[in-house]
C-alpha positions as CSV (number, residue, x, y, z in Angstrom):
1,X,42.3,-27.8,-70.3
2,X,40.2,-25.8,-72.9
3,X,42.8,-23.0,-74.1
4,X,39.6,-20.7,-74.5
5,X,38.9,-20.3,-71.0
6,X,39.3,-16.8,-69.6
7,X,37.9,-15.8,-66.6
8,X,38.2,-14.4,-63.1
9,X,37.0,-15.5,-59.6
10,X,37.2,-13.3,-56.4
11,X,35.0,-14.0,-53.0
12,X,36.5,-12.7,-50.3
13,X,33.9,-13.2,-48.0
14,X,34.3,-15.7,-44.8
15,X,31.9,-18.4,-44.5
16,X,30.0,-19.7,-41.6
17,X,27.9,-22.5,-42.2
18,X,26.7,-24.3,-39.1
19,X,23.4,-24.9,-37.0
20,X,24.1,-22.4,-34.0
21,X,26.5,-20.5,-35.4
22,X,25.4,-17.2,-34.0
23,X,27.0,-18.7,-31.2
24,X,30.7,-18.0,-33.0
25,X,29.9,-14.4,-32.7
26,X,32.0,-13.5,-30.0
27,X,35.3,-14.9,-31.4
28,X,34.5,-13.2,-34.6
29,X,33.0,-9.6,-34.0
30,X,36.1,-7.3,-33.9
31,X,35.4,-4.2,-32.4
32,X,33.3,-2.5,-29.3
33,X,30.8,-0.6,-31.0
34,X,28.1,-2.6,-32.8
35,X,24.8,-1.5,-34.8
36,X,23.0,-4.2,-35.5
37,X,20.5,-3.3,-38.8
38,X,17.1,-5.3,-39.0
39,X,13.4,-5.0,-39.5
40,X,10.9,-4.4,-37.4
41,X,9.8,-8.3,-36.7
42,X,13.4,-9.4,-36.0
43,X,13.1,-6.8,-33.8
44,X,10.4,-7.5,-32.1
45,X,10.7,-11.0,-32.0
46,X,13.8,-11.0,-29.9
47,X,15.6,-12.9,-32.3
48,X,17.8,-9.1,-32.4
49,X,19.1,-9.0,-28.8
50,X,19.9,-13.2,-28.9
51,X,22.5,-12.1,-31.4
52,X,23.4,-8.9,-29.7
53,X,24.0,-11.4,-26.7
54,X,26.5,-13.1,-28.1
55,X,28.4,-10.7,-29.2
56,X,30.2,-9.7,-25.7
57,X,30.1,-6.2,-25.9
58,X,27.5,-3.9,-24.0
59,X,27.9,-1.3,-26.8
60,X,25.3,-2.5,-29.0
61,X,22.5,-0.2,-31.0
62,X,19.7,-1.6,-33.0
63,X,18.4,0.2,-36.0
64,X,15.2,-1.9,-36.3
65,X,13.1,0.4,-39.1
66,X,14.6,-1.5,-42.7
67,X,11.0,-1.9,-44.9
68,X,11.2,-4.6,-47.8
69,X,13.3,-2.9,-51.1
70,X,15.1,-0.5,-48.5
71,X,14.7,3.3,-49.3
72,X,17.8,5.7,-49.3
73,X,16.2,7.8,-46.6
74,X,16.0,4.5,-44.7
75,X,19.9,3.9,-45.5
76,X,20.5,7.7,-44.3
77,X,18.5,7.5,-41.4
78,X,20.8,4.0,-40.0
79,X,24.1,6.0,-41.1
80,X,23.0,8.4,-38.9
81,X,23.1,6.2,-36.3
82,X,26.0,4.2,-37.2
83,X,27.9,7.7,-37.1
84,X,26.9,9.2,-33.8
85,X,27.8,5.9,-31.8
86,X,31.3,5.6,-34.0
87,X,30.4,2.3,-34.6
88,X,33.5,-0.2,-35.9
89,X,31.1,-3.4,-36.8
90,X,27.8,-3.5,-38.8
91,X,26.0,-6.6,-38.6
92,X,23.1,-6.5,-40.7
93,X,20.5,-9.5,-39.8
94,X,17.4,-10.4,-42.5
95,X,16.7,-10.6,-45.2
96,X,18.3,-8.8,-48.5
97,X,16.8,-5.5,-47.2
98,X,18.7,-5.7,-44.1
99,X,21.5,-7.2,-45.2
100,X,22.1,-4.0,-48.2
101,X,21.2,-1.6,-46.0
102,X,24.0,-2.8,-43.7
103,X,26.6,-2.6,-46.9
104,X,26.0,0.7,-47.4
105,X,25.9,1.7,-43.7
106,X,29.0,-0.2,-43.2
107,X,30.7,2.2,-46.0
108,X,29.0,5.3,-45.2
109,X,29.6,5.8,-41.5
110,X,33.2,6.6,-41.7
111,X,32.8,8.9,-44.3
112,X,30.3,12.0,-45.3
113,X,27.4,12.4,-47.2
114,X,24.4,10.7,-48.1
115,X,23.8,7.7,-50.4
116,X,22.3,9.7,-52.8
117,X,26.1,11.4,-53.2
118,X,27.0,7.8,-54.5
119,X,23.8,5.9,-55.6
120,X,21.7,6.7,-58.5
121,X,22.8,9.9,-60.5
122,X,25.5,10.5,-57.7
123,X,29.3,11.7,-58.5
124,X,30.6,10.5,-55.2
125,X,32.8,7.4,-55.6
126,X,32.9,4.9,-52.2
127,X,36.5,4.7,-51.7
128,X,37.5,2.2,-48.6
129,X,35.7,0.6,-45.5
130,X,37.2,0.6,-42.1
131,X,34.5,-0.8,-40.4
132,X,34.3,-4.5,-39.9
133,X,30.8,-5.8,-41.7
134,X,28.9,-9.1,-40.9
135,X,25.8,-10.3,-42.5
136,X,23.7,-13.1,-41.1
137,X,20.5,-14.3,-42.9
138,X,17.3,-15.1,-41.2
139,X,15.8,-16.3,-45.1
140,X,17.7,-18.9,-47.3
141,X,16.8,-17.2,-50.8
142,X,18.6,-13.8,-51.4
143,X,22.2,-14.7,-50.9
144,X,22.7,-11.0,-50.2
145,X,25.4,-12.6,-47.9
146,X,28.4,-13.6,-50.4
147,X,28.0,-10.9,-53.1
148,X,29.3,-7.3,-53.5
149,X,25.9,-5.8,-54.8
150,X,23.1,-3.6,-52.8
151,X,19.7,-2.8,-53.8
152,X,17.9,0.2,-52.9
153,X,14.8,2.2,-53.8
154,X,15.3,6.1,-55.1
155,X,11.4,7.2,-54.1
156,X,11.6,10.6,-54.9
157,X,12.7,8.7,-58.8
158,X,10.8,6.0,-58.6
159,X,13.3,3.6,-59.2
160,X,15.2,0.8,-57.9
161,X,18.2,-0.5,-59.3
162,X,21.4,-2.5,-58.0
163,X,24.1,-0.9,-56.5
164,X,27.6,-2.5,-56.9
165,X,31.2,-1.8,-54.8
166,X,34.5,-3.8,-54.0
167,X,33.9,-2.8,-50.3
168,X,30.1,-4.4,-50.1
169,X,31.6,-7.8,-49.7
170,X,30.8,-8.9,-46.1
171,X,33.8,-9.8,-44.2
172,X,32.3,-12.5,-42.5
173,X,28.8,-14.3,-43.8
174,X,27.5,-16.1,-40.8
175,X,24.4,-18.7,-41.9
176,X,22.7,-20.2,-39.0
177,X,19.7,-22.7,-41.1
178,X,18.4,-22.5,-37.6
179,X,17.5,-18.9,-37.7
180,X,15.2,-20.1,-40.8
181,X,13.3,-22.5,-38.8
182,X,10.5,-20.4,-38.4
183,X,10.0,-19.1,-41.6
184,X,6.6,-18.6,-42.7
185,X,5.5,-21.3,-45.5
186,X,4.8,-18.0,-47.8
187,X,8.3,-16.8,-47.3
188,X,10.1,-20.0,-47.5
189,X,8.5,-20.2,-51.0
190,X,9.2,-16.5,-52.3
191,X,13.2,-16.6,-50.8
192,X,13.5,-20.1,-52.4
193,X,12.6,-19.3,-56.1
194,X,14.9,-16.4,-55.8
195,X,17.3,-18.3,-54.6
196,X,16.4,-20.7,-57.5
197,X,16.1,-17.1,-59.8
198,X,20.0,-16.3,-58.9
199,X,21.3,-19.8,-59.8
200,X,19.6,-20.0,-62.9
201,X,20.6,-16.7,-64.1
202,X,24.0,-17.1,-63.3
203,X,23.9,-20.4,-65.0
204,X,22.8,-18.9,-68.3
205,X,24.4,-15.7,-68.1
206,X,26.8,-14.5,-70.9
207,X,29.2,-13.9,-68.4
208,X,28.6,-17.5,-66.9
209,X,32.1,-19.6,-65.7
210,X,33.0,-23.1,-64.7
211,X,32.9,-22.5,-61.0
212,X,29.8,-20.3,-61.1
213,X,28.2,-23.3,-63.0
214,X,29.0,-25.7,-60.9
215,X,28.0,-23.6,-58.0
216,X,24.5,-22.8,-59.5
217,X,23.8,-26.3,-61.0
218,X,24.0,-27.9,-57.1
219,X,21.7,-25.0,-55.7
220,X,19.4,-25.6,-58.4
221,X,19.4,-29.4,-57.7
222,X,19.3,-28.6,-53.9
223,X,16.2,-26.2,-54.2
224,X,14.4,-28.6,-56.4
225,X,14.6,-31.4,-53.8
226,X,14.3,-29.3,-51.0
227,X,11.7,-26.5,-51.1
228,X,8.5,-27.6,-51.1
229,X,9.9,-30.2,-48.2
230,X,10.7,-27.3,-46.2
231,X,7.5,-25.3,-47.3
232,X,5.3,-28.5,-46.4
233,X,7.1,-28.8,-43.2
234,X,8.8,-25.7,-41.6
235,X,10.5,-28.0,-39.1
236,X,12.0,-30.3,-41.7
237,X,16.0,-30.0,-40.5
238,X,17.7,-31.1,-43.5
239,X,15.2,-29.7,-45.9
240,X,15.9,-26.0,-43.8
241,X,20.2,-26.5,-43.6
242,X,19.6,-27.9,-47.6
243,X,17.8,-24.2,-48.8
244,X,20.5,-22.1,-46.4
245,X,23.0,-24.1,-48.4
246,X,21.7,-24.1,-51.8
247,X,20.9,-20.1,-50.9
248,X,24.4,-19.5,-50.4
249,X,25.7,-21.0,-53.0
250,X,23.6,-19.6,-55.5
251,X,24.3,-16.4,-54.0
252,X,28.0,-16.7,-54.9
253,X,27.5,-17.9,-58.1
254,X,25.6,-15.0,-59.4
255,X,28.3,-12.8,-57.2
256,X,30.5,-13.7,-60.3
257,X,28.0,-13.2,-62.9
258,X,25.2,-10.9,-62.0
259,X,21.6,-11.8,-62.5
260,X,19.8,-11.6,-66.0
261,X,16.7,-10.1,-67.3
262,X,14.3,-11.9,-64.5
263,X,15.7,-9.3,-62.1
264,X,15.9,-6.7,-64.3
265,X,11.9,-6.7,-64.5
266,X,11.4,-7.2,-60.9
267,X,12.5,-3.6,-59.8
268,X,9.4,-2.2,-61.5
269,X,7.2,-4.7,-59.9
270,X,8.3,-4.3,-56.8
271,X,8.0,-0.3,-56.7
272,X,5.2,0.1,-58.6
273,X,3.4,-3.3,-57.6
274,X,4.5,-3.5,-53.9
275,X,5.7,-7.0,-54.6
276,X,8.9,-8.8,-52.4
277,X,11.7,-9.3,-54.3
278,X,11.2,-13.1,-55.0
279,X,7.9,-13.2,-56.2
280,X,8.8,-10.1,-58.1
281,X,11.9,-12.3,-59.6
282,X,9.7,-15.4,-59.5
283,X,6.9,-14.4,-61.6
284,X,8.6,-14.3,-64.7
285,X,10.8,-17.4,-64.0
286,X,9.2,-19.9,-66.6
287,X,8.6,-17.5,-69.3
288,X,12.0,-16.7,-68.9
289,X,13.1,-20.1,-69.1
290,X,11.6,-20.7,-72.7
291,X,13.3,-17.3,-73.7
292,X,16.8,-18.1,-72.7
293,X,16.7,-21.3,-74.4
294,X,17.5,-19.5,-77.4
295,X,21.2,-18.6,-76.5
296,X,21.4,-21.1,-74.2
297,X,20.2,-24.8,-75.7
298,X,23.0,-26.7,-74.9
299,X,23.1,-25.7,-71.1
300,X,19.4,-26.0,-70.7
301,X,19.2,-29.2,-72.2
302,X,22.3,-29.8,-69.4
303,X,19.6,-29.4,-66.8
304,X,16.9,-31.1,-69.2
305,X,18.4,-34.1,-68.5
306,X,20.0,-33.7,-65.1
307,X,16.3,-32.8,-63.6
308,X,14.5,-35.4,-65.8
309,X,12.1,-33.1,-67.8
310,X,11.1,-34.0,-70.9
311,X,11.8,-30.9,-73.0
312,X,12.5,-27.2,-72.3
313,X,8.3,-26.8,-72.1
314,X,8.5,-29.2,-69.3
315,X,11.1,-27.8,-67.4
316,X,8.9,-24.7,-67.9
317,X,5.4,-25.9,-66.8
318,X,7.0,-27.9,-64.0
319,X,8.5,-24.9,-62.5
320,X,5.4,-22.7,-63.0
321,X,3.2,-25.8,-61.3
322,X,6.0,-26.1,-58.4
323,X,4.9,-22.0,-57.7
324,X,1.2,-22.9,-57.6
325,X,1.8,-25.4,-55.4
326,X,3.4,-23.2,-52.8
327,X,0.9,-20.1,-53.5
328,X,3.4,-18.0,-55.7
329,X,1.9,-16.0,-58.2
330,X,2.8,-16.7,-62.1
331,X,0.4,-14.2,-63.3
332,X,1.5,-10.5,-63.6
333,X,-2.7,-9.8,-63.2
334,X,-2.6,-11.5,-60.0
335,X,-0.3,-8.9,-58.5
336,X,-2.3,-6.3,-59.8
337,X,-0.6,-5.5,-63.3
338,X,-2.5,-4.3,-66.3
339,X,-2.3,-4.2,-70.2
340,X,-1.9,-1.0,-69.9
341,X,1.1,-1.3,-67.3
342,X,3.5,-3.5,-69.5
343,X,5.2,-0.6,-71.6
344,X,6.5,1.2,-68.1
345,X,7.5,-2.3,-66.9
346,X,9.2,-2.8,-70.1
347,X,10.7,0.9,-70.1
348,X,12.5,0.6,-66.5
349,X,13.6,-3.3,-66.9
350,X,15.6,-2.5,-70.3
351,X,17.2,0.4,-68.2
352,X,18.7,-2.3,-66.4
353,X,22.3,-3.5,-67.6
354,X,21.3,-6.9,-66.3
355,X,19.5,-7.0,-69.3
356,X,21.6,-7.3,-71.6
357,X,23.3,-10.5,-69.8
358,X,20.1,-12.5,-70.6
359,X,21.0,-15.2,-73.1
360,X,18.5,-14.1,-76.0
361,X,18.0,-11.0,-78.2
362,X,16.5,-8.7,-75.4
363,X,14.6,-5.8,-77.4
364,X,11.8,-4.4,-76.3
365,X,9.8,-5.7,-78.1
366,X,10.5,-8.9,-77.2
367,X,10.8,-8.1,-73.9
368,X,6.8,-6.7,-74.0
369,X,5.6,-9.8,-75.5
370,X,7.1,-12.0,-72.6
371,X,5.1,-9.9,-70.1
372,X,2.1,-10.2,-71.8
373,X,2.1,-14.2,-72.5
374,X,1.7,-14.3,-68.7
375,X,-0.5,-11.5,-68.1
């Protein structure tokens, strides 16, 4: 064993992996009074009340209003809710908005105040959770499932950062790939990079480990081979179960790590630029490959010759051609974003502590000029 190993692994999360696993519900919810968190279209679509069915309680609420990069006001408005029914289980069902918005919910509702007495410039400290939370993803990209970590938006600020707690871990992670079925081919795409964004960030990370790496190597492999199948064709079974499994586990390895400079930048684009979070995280992807081979050589060249590129430019341009295949954007000026936008984009990613866990000398500077080789 190497002697200078030194590191620490904690998932407490249980996971479900299993074509109709919603079906598991009723043996695992544990409690009477439910609120289920989604958005509209899950909603709407039904897809809501099939998993409030199988829960086997008639105490069931539905707070259906969570917009993409959740706002507090949105988080306030479902602890509200959560608070006047008593609820004892949370299930948040999504995406990552859903799925964060149903951490904090889950922490908030037996206890008082707002999130903005905790989140961003808040001296409140969450202290315990009493009520059970479950997360089940509808998307296999965010991983929001398996980590401790919420994002939300601050719109009276401007700003959206990450918001970390022992008590955001999900008791239960329940991933049905059937519930991704359906998927449209432009969110199968934007989830999957992300999912591809989490693995390798968490793969070059400073604060990278053996079991994260082994974790985020296999998702990468598994997106690689997998997404465009499942973009191509939506009812491709194994290509849908492979992305819910690669999601997953790229979601715990960065739960051990955190995420790097990619999502550092992506907060800005998505406030100012109204962009989801994956094409937000995706955009920069191959520039930020090039980067990190600077601290990282050996472990890049690792996946050099695992994926069969021919150099670290390849691995780049192969990347950025696999988004142009499936419609992502790898232009900031596609999304909208100017010359004369870069410095705030700059400004608000190096307020990020992710930052600093990119493997490269992250000034701003340097930071600038990477945003404006793919302007």
């Amino acid at each position: 064993m190497n002697k200078g190993l030194n590191f620490k692994y904690f998932m407490p999360t249980q996971l479900v992996l299993e074509n109709g696993a919603i079906k598991q519900l009723s043996t695992l919810v544990k409690g009477k009074k439910v609120l289920i968190v989604c958005d509209p279209f899950i909603y709407q679509s039904g897809l809501a009340q099939k998993v409030a069915d199988k829960i086997g309680t008639d105490e069931v609420a539905f707070f259906s209003k969570i917009e993409p990069n959740p706002s507090c006001d949105t988080v306030d408005n479902a602890t509200v809710m959560g608070r006047e029914m008593k609820a004892d289980v949370v299930i948040g069902i999504g995406g990552g908005s859903s799925m964060d918005t149903s951490k904090m919910v889950s922490c908030l509702v037996d206890d008082i105040g707002s999130i903005h007495d905790y989140y961003s410039g808040g001296t409140r400290e969450i202290t315990g959770r009493k009520t059970q939370l479950i997360c089940i993803p509808t998307t296999a990209g965010t991983g929001s499932e398996v980590t401790n970590i919420g994002v939300y938006t601050n719109k009276e600020k401007g700003i959206k950062m990450p918001f970390a707690s022992p008590y955001f871990w999900p008791d239960i992670a329940l991933i049905d790939p059937e519930l991704t079925y359906t998927l449209p081919a432009g969110f199968t795409a934007s989830t999957g990079m992300d999912a591809f964004c989490h693995a390798i960030e968490s793969y070059w990370n400073i604060n990278a480990n053996p079991i994260s790496d082994a974790l985020a190597v296999s998702a990468m492999e598994l997106i690689l081979n997998n997404i465009k199948k499942a973009y191509d064709h939506p009812k491709d079974i194994e290509a849908r179960q492979n992305m819910s499994l690669a999601s997953m586990m790229a979601g715990v390895a960065f739960s051990q790590t955190k995420t790097t400079g990619i999502h550092a930048l992506s907060f800005p684009l998505t406030t100012d630029f109204g962009q989801s979070h994956g094409v937000a995280c995706a955009i920069t992807l191959p520039a930020f490959i090039k980067l990190s081979y600077e601290g990282a050589k050996d472990k890049l060249d690792v996946l050099i010759k695992r994926f069969n590129y021919k150099d670290i430019n390849d691995f780049s341009n192969s990347i950025e051609s696999l988004m142009n295949d499936m419609g992502v954007p790898t232009r900031l000026s596609q999304i909208g974003v100017k010359e004369s936008d870069l410095d705030r984009i700059t400004d608000i990613g190096m307020m990020a502590p992710l930052i600093d866990f990119t493997p490269a000398n992250m000034t701003k500077e340097v930071v600038h000029h990477l945003l404006k080789s793919i302007l």
